[in-house]
N, C-alpha and C positions, 0 to 999 in steps of 0.2 A: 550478569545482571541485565535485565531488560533495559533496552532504550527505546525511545518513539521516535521513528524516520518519519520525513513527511518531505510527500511526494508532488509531484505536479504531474498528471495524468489528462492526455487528450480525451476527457470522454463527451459525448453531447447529448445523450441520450440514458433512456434507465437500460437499454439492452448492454451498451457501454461498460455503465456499472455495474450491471450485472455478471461480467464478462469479467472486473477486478473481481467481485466480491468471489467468483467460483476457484478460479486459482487462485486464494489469499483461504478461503476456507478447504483448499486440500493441503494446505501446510499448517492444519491447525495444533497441530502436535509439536509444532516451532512456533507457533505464534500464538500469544496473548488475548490480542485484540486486537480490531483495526475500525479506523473510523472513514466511510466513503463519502466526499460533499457533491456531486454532482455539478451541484452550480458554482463553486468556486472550482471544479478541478482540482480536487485538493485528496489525497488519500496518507491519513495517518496508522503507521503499524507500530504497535508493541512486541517486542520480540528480541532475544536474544541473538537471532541471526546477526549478521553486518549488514549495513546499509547496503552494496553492491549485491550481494544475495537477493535482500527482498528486490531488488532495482529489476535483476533478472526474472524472477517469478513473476512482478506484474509486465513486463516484456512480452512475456508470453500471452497477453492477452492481443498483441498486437499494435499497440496504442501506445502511440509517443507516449514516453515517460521522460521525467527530470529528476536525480534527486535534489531537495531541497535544504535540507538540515536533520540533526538525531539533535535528542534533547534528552534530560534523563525524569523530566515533570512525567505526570500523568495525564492519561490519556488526552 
């Protein structure tokens, strides 16, 4: 069953986020949906994965990541 992680992500910039949004949309075939906030640093994912999973995918963007909590609400 899907849950929604929600993250804390260093981003400061739209290149930033653009940088989550590109590795979160090559794992679309695992994931749902995800919502990016720029100005809070706030990135939520829907997805069957585990929290630690998604933690590593947006890793790879480079950019401190936290995670924050899983919830099983919508988006």
């Amino acid at each position: 069953m899907a849950q929604v992680h929600e993250y804390k992500v260093a981003m400061t910039c739209e290149g930033c986020s653009g940088a989550v949004e590109r590795v979160l949309n090559k794992q679309k075939n695992k994931i749902e949906h995800f919502d990016i906030d720029l100005k809070a640093q706030q990135v939520k994912v829907r997805t069957a994965l585990a929290a630690d999973e998604v933690l590593e995918i947006i890793k790879k963007t480079g950019k401190d990541t936290q995670f924050v909590s899983t919830s099983q609400g919508d988006k």
